[in-house]
N, C-alpha and C positions, 0 to 999 in steps of 0.2 A: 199492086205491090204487096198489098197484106195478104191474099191468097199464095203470092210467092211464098211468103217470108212464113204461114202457118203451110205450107207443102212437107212433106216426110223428107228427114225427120222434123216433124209437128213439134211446134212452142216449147224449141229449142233456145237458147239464151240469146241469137238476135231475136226472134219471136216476141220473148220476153220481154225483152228490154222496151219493143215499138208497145206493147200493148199497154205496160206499165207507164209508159205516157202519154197515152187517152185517159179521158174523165172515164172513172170505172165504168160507168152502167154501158158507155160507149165501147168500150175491150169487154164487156161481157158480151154484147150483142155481134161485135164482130169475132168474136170464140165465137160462140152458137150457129152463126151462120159458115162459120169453116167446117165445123164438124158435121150440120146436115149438107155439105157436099160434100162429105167423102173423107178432109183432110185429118184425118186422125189415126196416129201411127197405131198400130196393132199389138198389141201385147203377146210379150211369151207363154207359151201354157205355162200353167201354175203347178207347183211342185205339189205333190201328192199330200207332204204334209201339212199341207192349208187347206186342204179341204175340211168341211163342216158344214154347220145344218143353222137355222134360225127358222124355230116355227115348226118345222117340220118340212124347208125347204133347202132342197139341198144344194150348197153352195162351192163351188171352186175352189173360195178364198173368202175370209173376210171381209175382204177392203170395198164399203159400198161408199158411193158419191151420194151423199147428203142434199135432203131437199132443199130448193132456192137457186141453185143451179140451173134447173131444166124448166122452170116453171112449169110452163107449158105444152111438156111432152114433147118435144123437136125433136132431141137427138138420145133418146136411150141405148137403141143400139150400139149408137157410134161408141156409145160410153163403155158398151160393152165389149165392143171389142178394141176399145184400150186397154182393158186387162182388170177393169172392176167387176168384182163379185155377184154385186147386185146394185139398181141404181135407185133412185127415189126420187119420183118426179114431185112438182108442185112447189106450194102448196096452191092446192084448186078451191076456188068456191064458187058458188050456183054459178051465180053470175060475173060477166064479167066487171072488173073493176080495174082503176089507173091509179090504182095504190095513192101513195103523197107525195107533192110538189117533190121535183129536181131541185137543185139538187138532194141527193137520198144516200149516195152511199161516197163513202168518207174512208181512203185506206191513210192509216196510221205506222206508216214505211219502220220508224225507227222501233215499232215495238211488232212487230209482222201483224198488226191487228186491222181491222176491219170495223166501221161502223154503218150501219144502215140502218134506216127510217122506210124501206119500200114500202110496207103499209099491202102485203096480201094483192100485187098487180101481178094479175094475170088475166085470160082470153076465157074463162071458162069453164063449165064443166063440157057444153056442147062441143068446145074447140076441138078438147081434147080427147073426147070419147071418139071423134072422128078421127084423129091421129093414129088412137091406143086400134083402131078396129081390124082384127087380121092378123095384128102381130105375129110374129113365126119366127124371129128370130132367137126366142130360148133366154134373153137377159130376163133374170127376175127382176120384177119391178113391183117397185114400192108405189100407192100412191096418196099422197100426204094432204089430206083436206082439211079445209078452215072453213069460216063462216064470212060472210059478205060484212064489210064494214057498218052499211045500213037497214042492217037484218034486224026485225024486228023479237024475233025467235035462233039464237046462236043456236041451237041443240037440234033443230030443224034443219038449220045448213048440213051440219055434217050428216046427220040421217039422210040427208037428199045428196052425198057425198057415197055414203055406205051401197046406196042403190045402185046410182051411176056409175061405179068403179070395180063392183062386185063381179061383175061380169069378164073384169078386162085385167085386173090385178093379183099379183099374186100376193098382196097383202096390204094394206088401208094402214096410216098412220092419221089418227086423228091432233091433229096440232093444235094446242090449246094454248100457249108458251110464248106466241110472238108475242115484244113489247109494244105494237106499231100501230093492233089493232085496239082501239079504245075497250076495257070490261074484258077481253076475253081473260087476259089471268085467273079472272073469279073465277074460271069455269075449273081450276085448281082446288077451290073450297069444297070441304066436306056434302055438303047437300047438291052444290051443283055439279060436284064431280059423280056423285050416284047416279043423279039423274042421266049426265049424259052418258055415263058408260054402260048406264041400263037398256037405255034408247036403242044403243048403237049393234049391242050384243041381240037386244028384240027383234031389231030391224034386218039383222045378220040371217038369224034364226031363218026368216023368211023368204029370203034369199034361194035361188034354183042352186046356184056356188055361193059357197061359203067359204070365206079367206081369212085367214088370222087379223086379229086388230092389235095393233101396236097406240101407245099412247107417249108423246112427246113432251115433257116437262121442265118448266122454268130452273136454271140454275139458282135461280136466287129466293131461293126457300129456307124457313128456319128448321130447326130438329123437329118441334109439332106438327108442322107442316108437311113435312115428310112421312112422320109416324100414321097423320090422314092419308096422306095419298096411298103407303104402301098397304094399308087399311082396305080402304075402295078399293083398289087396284085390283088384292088379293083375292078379294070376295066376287069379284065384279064378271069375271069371264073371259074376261080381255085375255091374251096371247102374250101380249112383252112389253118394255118401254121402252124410250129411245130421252139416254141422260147425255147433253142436254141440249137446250136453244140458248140462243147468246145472253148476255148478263147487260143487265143495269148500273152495273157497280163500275164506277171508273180507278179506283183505288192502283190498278198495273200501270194505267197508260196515264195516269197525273201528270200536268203540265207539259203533257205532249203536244204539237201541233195536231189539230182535229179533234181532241179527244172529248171538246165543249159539246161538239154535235151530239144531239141526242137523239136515242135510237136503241138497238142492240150491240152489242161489242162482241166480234168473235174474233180467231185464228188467238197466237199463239199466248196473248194476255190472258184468254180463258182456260186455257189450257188444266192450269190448277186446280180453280174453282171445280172446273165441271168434273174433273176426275173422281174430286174430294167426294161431290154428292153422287154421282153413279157408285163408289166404296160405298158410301153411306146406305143408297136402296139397295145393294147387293145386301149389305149386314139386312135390312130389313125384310127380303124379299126369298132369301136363302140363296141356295146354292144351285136350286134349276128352272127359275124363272127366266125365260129368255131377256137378258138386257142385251140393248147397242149403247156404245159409247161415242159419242163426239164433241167435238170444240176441244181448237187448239191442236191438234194431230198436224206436223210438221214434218216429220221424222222418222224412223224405222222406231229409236228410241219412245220416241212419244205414243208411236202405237199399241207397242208391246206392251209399256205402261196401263193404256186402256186394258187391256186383254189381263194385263194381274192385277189390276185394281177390280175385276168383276166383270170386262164384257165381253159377252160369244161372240160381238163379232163389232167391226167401228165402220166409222163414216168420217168422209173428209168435204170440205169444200174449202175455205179460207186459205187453207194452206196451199191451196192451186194459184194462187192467186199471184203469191210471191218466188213459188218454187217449180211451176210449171207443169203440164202432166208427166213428168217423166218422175215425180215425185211415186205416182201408181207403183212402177217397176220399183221404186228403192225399197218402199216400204215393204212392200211382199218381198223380196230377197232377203232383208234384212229380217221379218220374222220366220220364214226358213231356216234362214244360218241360226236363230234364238232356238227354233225347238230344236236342230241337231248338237247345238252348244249344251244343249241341257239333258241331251238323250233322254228328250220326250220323242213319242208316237206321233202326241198330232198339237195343234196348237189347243187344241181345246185343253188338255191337259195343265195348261197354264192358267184358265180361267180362275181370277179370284186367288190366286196363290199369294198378293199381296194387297188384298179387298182390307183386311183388319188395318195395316201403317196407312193406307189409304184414308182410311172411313178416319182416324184420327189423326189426319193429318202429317205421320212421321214419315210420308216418303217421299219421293222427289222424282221424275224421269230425269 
């Protein structure tokens, strides 16, 4: 029946509707399993002027599918040929792990948000490296490593992260940002964030391929916090960030049903926060450090937002959750018709055009 119901056109609003009442982690598993058979409608080529580049790779469009989705490298292509720019699998570490007790993830319907406690469950590095091997089909992929919950050495993981994926990615996002896994936030702080960025940029160095490194960071930082990070960052060698991972802060979704559950909070509750601080590293970072923007991205509206608050390019997952992938096609048409409305060239042109009301808070999508 759910093979019927996910067949082209794919997680259309009956689709919707059955999946949204499974326990999530249940519709996430029965998604992942429709898309590595096949069922996944095909996107339009992309209008000329969404093309662009992150890193120095060059992209279609924009619009990448956000780690946590794929964990475990299943279905990239599928993703790609829905009509995503670039996809990001993970997050991976050494070993496998079964993240924390079910239930784990918590959708919070009346405010479009999302809470999960997964806790870094996935198959792997070995899983996936068997997955990633041969690839031919052309989707850039990101791939987003963490550290083992009972790692005695975090800065190890990802170093045995950097090796394993060098070979197979076109670009490594080191996740430092989940609330799920106990201490990794530390790895946010001045001395431990040198350390590991030093590590990673060392162990790059040595590498036969050498891939850009992306670094993924907590929303819920203060102004010093930030001032260090964009500090290290600068000096460090790394390639780009990706603002942000989900918040701690319950302050949108207060006295909502689920919203006790503790965990991370993403889709459109974060939407604000996370904007606020990608403006804010943009003011810190200038004007051509590669940033990506995510959390909270709903809408054509809410992307374009990313894109003038500061970022080359965004990422979604939460927002699939409520609005289905056909949400892919709205957002790209709809920043199309923004650069032609505004008789810009290309979207990049937009980047950071409202990074300042952003960084202080006076703007709104």
């Amino acid at each position: 029946m759910i093979s019927r119901l996910l067949n082209l056109p794919a997680f259309s609003g009956l689709a919707r509707d059955a999946l949204s009442r499974m326990e999530p982690e249940t519709a996430h598993r029965t998604t992942i399993n429709a898309l590595s058979m096949g069922l996944a409608p095909k996107g339009a080529p992309d209008p000329a002027a969404l093309a662009t580049s992150l890193c120095g790779l060059s992209l279609s469009n924009p619009l990448g599918m956000a780690a946590g989705f794929d964990k475990d490298a299943q279905v990239p292509e599928a993703l790609g040929r829905i009509g995503f720019g670039f996809v990001e699998v993970g997050t991976l570490t050494p070993r496998a792990q079964t993240g924390n007790p079910r239930p784990r993830v918590f959708r919070i319907p009346e405010a479009g948000g999302v809470i999960n406690r997964l806790g870094f469950n996935n198959q792997g590095h070995a899983a996936a490296m068997a997955r990633l091997a041969g690839r031919r089909d052309g989707t850039v992929l990101g791939v987003n490593i963490g550290a083992n919950k009972d790692s005695a050495d975090f800065v190890a993981d990802y170093v045995q992260g950097v090796v394993a994926f060098s070979p197979l990615a076109d670009y490594l996002t080191a996740n430092i940002s989940s609330p799920n896994t106990p201490g990794l936030r530390d790895l946010q702080t001045d001395a431990a964030l040198e350390r590991l960025l030093g590590a990673l940029v060392e162990t790059r160095a040595a590498q036969p391929r050498q891939v850009p490194i992306l670094l993924k960071i907590a929303p819920d930082l203060e102004e010093a916090q930030m001032d260090a990070i964009a500090r290290v960052v600068a000096q460090s060698g790394i390639d780009g960030l990706i603002v942000s991972n989900t918040t701690l802060s319950r302050d949108t979704v207060a006295g909502l049903a689920g919203s006790e559950e503790a965990g991370g909070l993403s889709g459109r509750p974060l939407f604000a926060l996370s904007t606020q601080r990608l403006a804010q590293m943009r003011q810190r970072l200038g004007p051509d450090f590669p940033i990506v923007g995510v959390g909270g991205i709903d809408s054509a509206q809410t992307a374009l937002a990313k894109i003038e608050a500061g970022a080359n390019v965004i990422q979604l997952y939460s927002g699939l959750t409520y609005k289905g992938l056909g949400l892919v096609g709205e957002i790209k048409a709809g920043l199309a018709r923004a650069v032609a409305d505004r008789g810009a060239g290309s979207l990049a042109e937009l980047t950071g055009i409202g990074s300042a009301d952003w960084a202080e808070g006076r703007a709104r999508a």
